[in-house]
PyMOL Python script that loads the backbone (N, CA, C, O; Angstrom):
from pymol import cmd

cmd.read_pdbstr("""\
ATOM      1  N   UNK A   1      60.529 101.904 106.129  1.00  0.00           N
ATOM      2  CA  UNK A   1      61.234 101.508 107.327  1.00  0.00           C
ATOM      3  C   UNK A   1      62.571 100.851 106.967  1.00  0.00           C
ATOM      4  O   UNK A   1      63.569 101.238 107.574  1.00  0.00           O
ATOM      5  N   UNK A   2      62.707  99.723 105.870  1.00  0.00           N
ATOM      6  CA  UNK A   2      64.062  99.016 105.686  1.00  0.00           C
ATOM      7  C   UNK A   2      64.545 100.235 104.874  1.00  0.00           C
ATOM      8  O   UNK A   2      65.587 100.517 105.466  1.00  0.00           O
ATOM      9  N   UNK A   3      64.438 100.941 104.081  1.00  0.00           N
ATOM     10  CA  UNK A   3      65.252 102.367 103.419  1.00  0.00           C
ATOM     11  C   UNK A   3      65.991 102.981 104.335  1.00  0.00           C
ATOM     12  O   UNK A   3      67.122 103.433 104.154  1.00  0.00           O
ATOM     13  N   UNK A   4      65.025 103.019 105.864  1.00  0.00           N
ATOM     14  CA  UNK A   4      65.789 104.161 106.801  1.00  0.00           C
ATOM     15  C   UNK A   4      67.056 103.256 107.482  1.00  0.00           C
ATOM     16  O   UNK A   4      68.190 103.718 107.605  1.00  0.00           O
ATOM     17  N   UNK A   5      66.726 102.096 107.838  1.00  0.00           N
ATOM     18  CA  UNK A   5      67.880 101.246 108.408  1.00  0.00           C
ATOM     19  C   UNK A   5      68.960 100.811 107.459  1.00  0.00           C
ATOM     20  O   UNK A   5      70.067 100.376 107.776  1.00  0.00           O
ATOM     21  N   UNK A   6      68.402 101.021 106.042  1.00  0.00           N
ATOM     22  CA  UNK A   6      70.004 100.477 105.434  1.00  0.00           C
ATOM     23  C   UNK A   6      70.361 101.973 105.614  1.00  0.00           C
ATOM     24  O   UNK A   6      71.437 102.257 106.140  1.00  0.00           O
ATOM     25  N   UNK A   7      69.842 102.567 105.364  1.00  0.00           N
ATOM     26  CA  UNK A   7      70.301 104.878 105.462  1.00  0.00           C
ATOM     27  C   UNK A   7      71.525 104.736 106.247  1.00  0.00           C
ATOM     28  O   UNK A   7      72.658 105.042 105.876  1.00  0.00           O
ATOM     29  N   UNK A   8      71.064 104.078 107.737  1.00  0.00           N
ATOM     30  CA  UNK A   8      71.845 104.323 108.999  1.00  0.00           C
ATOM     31  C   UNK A   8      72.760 103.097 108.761  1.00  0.00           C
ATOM     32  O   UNK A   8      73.865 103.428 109.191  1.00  0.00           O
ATOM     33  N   UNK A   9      72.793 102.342 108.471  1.00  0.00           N
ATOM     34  CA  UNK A   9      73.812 101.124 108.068  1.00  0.00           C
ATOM     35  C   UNK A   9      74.524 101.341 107.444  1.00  0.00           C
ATOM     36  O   UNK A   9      75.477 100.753 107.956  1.00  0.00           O
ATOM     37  N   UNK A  10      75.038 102.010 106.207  1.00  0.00           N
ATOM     38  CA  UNK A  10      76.105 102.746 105.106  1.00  0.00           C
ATOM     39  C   UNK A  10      76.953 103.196 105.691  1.00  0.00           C
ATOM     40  O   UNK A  10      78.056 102.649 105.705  1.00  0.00           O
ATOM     41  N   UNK A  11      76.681 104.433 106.412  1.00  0.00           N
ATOM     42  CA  UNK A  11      77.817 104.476 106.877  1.00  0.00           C
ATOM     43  C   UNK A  11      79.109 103.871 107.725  1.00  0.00           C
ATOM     44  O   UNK A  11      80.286 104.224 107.797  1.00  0.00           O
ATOM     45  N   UNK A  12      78.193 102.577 108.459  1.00  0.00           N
ATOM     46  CA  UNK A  12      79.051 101.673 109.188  1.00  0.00           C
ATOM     47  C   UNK A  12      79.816 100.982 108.648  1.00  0.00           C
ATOM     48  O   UNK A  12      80.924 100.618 109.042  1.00  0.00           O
ATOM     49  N   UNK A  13      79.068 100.654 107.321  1.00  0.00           N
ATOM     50  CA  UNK A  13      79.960  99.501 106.756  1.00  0.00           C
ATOM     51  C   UNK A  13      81.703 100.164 106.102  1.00  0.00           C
ATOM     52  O   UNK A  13      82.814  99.640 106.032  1.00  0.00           O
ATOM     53  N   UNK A  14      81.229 101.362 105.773  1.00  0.00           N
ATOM     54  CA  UNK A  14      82.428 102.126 105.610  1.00  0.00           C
ATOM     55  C   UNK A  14      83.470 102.529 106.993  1.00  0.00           C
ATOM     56  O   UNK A  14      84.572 103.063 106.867  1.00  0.00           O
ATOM     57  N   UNK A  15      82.945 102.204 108.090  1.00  0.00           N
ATOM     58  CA  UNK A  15      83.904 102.308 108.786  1.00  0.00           C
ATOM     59  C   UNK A  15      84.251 101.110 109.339  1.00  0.00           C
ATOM     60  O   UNK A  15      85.093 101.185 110.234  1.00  0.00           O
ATOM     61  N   UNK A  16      83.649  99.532 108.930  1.00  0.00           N
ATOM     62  CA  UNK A  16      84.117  98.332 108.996  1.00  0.00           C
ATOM     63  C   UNK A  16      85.269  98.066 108.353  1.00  0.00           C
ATOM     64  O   UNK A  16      86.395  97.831 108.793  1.00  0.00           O
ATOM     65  N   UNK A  17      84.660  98.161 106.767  1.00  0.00           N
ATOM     66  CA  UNK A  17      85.573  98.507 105.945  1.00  0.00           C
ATOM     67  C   UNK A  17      87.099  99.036 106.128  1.00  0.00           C
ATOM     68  O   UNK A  17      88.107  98.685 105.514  1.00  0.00           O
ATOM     69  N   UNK A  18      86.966  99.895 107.061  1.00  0.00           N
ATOM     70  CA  UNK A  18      88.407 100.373 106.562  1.00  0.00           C
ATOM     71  C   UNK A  18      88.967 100.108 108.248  1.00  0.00           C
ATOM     72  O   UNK A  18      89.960 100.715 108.647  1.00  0.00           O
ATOM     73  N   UNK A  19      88.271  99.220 109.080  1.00  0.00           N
ATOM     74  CA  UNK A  19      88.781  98.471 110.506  1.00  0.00           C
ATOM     75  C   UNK A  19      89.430  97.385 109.647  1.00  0.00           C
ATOM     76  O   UNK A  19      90.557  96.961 109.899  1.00  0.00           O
ATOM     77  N   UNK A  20      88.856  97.046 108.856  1.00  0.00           N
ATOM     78  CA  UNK A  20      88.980  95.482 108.277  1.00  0.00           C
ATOM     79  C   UNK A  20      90.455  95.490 107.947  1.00  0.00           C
ATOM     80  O   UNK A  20      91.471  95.027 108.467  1.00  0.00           O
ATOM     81  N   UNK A  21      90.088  96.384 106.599  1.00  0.00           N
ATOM     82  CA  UNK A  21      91.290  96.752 105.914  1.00  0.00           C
ATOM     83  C   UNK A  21      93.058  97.401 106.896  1.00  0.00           C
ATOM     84  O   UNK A  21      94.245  97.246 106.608  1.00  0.00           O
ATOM     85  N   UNK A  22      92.458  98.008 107.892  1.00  0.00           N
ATOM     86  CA  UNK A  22      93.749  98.527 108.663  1.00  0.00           C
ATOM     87  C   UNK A  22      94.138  97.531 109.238  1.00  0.00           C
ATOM     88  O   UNK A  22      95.330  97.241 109.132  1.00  0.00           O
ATOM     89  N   UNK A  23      93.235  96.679 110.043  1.00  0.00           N
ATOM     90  CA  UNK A  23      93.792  95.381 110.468  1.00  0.00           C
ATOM     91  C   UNK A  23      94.327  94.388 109.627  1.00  0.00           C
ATOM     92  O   UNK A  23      95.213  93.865 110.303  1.00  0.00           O
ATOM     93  N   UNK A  24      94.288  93.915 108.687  1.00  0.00           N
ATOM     94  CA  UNK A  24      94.789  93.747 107.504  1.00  0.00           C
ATOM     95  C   UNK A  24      96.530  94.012 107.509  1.00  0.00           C
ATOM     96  O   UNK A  24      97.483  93.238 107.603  1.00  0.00           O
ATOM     97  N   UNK A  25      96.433  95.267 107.381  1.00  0.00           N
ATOM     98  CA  UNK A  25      97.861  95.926 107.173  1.00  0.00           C
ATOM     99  C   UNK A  25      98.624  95.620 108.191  1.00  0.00           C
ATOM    100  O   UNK A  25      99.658  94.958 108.108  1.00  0.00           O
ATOM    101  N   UNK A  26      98.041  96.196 109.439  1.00  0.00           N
ATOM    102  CA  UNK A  26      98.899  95.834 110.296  1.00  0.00           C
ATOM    103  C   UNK A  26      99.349  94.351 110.942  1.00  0.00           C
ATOM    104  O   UNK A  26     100.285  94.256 111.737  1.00  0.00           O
ATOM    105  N   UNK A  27      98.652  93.351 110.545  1.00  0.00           N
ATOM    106  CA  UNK A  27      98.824  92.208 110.885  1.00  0.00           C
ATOM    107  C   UNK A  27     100.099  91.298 109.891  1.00  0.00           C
ATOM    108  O   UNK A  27     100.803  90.297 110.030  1.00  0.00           O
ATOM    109  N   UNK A  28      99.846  92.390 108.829  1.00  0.00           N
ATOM    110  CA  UNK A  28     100.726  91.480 107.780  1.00  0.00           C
ATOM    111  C   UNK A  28     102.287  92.605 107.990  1.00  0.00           C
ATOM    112  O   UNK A  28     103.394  92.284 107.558  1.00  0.00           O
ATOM    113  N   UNK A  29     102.030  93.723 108.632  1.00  0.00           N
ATOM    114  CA  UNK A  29     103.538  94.391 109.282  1.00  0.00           C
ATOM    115  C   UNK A  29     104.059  93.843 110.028  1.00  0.00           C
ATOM    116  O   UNK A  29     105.288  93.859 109.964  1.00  0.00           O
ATOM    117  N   UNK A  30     103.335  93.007 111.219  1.00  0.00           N
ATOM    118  CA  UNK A  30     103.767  92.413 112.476  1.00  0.00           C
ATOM    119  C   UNK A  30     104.348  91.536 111.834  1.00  0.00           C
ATOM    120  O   UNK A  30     105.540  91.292 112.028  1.00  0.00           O
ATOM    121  N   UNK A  31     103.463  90.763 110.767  1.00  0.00           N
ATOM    122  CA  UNK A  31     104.184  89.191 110.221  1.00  0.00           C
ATOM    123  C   UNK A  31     105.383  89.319 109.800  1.00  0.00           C
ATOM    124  O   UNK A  31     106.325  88.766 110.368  1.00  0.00           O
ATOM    125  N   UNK A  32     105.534  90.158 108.614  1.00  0.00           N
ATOM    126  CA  UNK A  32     106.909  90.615 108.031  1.00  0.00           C
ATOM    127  C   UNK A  32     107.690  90.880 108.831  1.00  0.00           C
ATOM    128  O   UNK A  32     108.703  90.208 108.636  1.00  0.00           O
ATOM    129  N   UNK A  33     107.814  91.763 109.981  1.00  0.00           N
ATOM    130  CA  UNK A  33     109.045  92.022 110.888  1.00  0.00           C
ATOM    131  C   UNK A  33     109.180  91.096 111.832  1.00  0.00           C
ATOM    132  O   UNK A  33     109.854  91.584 112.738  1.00  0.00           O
ATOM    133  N   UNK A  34     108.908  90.128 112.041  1.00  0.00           N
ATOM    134  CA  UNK A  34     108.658  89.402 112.885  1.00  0.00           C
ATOM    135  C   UNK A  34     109.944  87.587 111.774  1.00  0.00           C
ATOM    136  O   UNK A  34     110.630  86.662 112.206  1.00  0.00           O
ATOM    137  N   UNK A  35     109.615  87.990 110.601  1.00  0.00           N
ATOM    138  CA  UNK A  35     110.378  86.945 109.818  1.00  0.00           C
ATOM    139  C   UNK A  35     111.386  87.446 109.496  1.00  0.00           C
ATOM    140  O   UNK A  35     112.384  86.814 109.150  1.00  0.00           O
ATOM    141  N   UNK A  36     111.258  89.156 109.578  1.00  0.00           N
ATOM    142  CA  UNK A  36     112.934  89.209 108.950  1.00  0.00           C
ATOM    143  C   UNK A  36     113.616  89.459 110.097  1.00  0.00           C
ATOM    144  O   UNK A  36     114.838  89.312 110.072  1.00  0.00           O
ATOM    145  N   UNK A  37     112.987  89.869 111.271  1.00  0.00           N
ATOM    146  CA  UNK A  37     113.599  89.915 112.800  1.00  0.00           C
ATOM    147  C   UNK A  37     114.649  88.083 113.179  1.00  0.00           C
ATOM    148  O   UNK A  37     115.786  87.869 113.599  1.00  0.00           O
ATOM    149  N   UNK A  38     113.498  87.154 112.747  1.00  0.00           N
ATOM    150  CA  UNK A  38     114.319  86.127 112.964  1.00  0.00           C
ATOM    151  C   UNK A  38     115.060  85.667 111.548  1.00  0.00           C
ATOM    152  O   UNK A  38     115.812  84.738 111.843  1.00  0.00           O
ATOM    153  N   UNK A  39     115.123  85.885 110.462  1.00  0.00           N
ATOM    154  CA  UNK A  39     116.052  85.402 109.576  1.00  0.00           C
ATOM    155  C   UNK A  39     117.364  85.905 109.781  1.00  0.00           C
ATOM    156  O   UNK A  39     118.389  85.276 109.518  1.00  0.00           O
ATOM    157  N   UNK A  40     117.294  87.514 110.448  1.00  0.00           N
ATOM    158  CA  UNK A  40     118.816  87.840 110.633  1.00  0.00           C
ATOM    159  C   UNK A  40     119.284  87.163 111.744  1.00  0.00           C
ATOM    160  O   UNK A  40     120.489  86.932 111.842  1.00  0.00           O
ATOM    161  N   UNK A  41     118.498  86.813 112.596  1.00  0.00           N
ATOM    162  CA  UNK A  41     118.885  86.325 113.893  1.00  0.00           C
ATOM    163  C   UNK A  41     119.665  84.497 113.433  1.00  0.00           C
ATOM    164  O   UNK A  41     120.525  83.838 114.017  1.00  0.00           O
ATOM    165  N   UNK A  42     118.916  84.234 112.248  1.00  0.00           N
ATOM    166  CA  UNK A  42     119.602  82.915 111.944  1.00  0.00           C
ATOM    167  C   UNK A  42     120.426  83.066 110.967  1.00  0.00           C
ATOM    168  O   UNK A  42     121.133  82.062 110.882  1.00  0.00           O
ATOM    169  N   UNK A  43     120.657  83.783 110.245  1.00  0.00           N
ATOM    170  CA  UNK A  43     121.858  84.215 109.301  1.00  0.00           C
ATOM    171  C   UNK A  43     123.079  84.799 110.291  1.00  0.00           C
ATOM    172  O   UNK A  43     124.230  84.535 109.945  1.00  0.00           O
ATOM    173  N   UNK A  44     122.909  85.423 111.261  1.00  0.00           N
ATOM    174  CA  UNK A  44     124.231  85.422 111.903  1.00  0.00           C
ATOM    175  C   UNK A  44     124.314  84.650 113.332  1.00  0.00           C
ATOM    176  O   UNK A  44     124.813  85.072 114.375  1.00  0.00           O
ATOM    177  N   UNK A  45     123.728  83.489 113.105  1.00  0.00           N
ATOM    178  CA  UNK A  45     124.098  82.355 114.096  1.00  0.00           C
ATOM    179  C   UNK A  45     124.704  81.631 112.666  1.00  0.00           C
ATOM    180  O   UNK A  45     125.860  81.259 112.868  1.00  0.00           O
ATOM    181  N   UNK A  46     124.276  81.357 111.395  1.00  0.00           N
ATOM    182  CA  UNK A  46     124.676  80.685 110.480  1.00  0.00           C
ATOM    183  C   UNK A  46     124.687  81.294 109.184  1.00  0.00           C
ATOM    184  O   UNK A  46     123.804  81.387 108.331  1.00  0.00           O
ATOM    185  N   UNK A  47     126.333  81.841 109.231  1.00  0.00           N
ATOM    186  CA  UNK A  47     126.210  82.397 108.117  1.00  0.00           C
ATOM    187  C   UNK A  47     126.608  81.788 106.723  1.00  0.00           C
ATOM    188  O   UNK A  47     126.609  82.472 105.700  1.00  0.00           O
ATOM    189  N   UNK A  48     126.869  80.764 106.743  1.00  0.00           N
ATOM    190  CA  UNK A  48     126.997  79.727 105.337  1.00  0.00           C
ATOM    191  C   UNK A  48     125.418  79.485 105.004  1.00  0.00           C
ATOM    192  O   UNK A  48     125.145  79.161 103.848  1.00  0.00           O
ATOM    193  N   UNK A  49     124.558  79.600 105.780  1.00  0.00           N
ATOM    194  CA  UNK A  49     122.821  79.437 105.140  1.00  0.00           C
ATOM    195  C   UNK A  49     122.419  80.444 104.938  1.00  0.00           C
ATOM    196  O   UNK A  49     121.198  80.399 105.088  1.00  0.00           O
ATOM    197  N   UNK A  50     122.797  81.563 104.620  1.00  0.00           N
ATOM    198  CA  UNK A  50     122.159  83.230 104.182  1.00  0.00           C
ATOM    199  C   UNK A  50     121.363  83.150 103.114  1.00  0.00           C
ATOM    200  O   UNK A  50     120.243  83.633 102.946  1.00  0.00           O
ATOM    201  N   UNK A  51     122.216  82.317 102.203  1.00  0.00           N
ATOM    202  CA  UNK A  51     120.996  81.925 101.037  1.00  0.00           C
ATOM    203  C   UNK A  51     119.635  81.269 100.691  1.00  0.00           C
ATOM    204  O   UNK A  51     118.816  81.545  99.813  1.00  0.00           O
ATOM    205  N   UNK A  52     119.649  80.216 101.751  1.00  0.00           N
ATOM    206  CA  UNK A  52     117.930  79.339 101.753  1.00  0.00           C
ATOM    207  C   UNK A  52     117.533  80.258 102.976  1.00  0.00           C
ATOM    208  O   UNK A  52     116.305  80.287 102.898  1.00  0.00           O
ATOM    209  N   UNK A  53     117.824  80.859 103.828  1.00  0.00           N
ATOM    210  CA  UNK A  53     117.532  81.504 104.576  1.00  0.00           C
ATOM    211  C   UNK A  53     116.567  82.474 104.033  1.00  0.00           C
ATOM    212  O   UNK A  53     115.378  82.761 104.176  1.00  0.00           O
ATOM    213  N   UNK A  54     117.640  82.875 103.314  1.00  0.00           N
ATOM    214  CA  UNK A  54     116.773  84.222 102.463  1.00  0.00           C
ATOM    215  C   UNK A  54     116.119  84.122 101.975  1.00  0.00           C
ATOM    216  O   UNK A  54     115.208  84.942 102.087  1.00  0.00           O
ATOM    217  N   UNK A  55     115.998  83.020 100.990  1.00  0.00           N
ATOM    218  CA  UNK A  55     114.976  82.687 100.357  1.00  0.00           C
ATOM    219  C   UNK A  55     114.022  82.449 100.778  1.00  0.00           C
ATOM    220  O   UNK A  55     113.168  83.179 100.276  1.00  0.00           O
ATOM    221  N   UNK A  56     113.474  81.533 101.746  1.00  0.00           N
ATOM    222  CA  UNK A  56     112.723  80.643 102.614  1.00  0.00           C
ATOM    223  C   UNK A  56     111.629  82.209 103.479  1.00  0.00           C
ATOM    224  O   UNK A  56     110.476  82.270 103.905  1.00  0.00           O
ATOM    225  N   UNK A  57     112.729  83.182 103.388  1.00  0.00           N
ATOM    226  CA  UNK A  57     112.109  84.497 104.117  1.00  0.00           C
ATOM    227  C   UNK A  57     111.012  85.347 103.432  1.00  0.00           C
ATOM    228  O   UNK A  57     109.955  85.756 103.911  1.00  0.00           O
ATOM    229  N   UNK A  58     111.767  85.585 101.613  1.00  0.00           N
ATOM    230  CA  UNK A  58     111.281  85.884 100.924  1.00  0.00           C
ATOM    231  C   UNK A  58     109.826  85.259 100.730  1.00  0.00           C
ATOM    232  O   UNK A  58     108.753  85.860 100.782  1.00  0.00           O
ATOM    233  N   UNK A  59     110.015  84.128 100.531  1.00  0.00           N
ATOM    234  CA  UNK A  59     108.685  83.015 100.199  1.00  0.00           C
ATOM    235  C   UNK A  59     107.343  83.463 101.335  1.00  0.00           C
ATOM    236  O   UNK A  59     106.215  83.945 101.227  1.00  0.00           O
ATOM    237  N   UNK A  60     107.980  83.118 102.123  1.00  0.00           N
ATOM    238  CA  UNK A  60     107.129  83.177 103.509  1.00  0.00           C
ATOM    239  C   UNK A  60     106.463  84.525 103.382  1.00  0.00           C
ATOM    240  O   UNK A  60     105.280  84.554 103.043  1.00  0.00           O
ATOM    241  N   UNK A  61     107.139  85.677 103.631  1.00  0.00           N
ATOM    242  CA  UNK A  61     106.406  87.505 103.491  1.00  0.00           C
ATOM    243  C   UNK A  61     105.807  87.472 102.434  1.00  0.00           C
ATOM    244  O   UNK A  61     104.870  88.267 102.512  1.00  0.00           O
ATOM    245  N   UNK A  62     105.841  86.882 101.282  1.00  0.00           N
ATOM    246  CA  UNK A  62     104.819  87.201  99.937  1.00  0.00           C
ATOM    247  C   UNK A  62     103.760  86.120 100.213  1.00  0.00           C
ATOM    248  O   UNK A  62     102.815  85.944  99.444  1.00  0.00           O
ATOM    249  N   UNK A  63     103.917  85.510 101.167  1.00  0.00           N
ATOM    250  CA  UNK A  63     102.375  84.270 101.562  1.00  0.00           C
ATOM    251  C   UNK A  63     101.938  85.549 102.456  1.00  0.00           C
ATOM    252  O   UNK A  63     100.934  86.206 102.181  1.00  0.00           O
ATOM    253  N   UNK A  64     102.875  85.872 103.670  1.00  0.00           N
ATOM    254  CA  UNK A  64     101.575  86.736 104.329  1.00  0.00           C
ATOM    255  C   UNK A  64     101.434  88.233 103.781  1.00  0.00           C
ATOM    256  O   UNK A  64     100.857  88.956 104.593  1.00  0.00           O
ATOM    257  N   UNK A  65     101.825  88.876 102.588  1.00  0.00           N
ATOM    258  CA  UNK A  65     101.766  89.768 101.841  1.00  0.00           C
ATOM    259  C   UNK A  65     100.184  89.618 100.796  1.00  0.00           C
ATOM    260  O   UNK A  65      99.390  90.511 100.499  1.00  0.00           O
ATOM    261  N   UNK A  66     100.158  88.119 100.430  1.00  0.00           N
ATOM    262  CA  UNK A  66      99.101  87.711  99.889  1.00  0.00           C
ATOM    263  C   UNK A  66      98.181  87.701 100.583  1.00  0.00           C
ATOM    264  O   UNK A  66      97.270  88.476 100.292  1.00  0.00           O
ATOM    265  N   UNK A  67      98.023  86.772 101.861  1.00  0.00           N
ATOM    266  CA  UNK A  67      96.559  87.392 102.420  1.00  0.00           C
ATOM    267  C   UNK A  67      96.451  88.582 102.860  1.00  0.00           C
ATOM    268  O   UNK A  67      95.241  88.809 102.879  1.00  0.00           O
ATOM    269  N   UNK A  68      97.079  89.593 103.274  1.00  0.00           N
ATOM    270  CA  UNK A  68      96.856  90.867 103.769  1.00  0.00           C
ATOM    271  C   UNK A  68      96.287  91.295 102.835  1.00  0.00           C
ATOM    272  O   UNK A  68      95.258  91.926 103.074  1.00  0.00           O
ATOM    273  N   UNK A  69      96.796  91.099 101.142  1.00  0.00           N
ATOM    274  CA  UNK A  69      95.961  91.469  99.909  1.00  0.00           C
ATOM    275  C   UNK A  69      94.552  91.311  99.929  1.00  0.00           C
ATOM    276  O   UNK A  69      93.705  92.163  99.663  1.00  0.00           O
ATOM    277  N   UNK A  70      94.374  90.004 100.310  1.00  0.00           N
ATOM    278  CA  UNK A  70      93.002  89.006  99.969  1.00  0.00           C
ATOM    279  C   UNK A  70      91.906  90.398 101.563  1.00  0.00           C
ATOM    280  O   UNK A  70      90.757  90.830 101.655  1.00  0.00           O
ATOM    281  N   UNK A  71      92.798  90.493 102.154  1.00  0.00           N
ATOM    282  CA  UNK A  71      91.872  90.790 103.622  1.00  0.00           C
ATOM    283  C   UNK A  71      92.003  92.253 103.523  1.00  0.00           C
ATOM    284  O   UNK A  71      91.406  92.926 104.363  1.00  0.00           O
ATOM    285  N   UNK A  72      92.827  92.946 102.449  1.00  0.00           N
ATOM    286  CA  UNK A  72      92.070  94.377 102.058  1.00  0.00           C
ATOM    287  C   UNK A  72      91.254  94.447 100.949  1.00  0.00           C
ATOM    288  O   UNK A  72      90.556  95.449 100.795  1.00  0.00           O
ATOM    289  N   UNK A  73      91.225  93.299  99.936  1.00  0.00           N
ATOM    290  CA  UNK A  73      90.005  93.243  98.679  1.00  0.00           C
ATOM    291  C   UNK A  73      88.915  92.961  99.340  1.00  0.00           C
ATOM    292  O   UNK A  73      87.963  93.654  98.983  1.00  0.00           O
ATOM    293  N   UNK A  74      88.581  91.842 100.569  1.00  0.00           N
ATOM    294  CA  UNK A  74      87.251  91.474 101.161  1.00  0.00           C
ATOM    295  C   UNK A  74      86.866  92.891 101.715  1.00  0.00           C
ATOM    296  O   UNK A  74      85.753  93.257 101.339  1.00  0.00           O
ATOM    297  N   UNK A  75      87.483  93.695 102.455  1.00  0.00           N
ATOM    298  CA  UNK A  75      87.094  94.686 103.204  1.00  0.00           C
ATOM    299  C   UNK A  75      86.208  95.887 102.145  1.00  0.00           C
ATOM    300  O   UNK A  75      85.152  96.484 102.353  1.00  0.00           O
ATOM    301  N   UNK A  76      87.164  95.918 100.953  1.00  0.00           N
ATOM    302  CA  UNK A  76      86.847  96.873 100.008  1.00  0.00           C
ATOM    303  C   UNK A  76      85.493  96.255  99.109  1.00  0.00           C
ATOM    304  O   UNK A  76      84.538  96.834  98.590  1.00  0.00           O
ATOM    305  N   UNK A  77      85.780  95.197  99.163  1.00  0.00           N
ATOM    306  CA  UNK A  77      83.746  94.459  98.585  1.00  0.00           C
ATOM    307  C   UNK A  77      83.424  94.823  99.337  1.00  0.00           C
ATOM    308  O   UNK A  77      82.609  95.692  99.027  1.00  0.00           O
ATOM    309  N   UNK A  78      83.573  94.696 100.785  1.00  0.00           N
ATOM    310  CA  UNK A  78      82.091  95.172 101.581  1.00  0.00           C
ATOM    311  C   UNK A  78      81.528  96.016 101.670  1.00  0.00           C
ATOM    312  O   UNK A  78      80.471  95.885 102.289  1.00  0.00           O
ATOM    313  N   UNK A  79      81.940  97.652 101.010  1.00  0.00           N
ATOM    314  CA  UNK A  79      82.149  98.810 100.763  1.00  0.00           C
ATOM    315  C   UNK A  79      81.054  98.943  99.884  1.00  0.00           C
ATOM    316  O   UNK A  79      80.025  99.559 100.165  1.00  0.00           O
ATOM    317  N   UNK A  80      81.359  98.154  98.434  1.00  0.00           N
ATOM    318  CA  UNK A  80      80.258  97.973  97.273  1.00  0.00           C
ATOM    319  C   UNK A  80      79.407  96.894  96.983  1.00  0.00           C
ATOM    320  O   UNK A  80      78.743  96.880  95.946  1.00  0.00           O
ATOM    321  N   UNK A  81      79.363  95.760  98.021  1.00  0.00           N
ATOM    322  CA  UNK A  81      78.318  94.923  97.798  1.00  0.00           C
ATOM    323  C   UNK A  81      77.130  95.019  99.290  1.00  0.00           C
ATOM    324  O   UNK A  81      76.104  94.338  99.307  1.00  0.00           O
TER     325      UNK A  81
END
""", "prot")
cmd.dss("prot")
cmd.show_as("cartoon", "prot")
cmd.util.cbc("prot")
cmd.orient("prot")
């Protein structure tokens, strides 16, 4: 009986899996355009700060670049554990 229900369970988790993982992606697309949407918007209200600007932009997209990472590796364990 538990053989036949994990049977029918496998395949779900593979399509969790890759809900997980797409949501993932797309959450960390929204984030990114969403920071460089407003860094240009403050680089040409102030363009003597282009530089911490930029920077400060950079920093920020590789934080939410990192969890989008972390929230397609969890998705992909769930796949094999």
């Amino acid at each position: 009986m538990l053989s036949m229900i994990l049977a029918a369970v496998e395949p779900l988790s593979a399509v969790g899996a890759a809900v997980g993982a797409g949501i993932a992606a797309i959450g960390a697309g929204i984030g990114v355009g969403k920071i460089g949407s407003s860094a240009m918007e403050a680089i040409a209200r102030q363009p003597e700060a282009a530089g911490v600007i930029r920077s400060n932009m950079i920093v920020s997209a590789a934080l939410i670049e990192g969890v989008a990472l972390f929230g397609v590796i969890v998705s992909a364990l769930g796949l094999f554990l």
